[in-house]
VOPAGU-2260 file (C-alpha; in pm, 1 decimal, decimal comma):
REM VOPAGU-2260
SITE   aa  ch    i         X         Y         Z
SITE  UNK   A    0       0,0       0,0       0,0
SITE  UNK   A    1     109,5     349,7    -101,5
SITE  UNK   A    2     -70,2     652,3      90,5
SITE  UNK   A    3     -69,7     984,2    -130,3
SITE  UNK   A    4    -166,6    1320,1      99,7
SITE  UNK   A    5    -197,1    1612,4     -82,6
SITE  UNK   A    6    -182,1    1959,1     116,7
SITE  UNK   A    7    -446,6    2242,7      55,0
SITE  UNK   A    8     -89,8    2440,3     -16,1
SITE  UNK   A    9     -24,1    2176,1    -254,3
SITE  UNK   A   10     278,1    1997,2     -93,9
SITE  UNK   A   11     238,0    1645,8    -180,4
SITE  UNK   A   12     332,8    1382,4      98,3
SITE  UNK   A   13     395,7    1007,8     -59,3
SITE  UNK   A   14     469,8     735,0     207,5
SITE  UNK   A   15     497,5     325,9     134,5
SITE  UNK   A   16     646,0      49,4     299,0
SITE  UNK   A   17     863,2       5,8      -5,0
SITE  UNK   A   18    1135,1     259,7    -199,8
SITE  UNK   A   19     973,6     122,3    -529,1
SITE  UNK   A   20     619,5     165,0    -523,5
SITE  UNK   A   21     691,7     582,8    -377,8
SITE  UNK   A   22     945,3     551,4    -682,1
SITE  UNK   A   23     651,5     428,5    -913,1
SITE  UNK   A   24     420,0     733,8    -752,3
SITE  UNK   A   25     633,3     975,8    -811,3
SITE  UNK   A   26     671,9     905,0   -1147,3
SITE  UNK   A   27     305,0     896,8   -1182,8
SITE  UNK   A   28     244,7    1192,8   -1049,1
SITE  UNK   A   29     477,5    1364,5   -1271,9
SITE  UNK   A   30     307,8    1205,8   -1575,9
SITE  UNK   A   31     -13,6    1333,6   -1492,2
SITE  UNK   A   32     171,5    1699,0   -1404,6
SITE  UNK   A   33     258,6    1675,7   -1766,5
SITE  UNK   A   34     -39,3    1494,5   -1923,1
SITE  UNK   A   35    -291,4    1707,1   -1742,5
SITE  UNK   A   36    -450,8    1858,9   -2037,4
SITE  UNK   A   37    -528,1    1499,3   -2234,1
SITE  UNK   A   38    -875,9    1306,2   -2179,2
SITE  UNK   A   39    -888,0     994,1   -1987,3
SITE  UNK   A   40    -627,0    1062,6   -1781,5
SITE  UNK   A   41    -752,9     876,1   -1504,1
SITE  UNK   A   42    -793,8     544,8   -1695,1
SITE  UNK   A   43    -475,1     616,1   -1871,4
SITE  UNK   A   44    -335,2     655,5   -1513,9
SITE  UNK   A   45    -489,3     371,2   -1396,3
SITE  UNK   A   46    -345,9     153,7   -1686,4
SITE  UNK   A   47       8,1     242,3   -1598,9
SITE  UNK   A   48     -21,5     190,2   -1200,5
SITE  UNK   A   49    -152,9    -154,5   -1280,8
SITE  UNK   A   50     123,6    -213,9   -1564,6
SITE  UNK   A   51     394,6     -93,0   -1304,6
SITE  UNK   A   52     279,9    -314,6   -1003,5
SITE  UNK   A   53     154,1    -604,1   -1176,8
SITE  UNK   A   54    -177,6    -550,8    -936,4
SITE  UNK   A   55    -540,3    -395,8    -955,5
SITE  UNK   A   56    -530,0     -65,4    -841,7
SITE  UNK   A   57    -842,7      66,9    -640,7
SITE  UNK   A   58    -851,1     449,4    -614,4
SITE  UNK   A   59    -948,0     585,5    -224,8
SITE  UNK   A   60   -1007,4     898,4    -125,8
SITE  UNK   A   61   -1001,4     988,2     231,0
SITE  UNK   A   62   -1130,8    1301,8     329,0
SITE  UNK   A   63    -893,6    1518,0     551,0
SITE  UNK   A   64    -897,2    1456,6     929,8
SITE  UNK   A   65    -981,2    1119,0     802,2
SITE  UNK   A   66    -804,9     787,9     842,6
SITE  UNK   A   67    -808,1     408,2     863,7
């Protein structure tokens, strides 16, 4: 599991129990920084998570104040 928090200033926050999967975050995050403006981004997204960890990937979104 990968958590992504994302800061109302913007400062994003990535944490893991493993190097590669923030690694593979990162680098999504920067695709969609630079792919922003293209439609079906979020499958497109989705597609490459799934292609980079060999797993389905399930999208959660946690309100802040939040957690599990």
């Amino acid at each position: 599991n990968t958590r992504i928090l994302v800061g109302q200033n913007g400062l994003i926050w990535i944490q893991s129990d493993d190097l590669k999967n923030e690694l593979i975050a990162v680098e999504a995050i920067k695709k969609i920084e630079k792919e922003s403006h293209i439609s079906g981004l979020t499958d497109k997204i989705k597609q490459f998570l799934e292609e980079k960890t060999g797993a389905k990937v399930e999208a959660a979104v946690q309100p802040v104040g939040e957690q599990k």
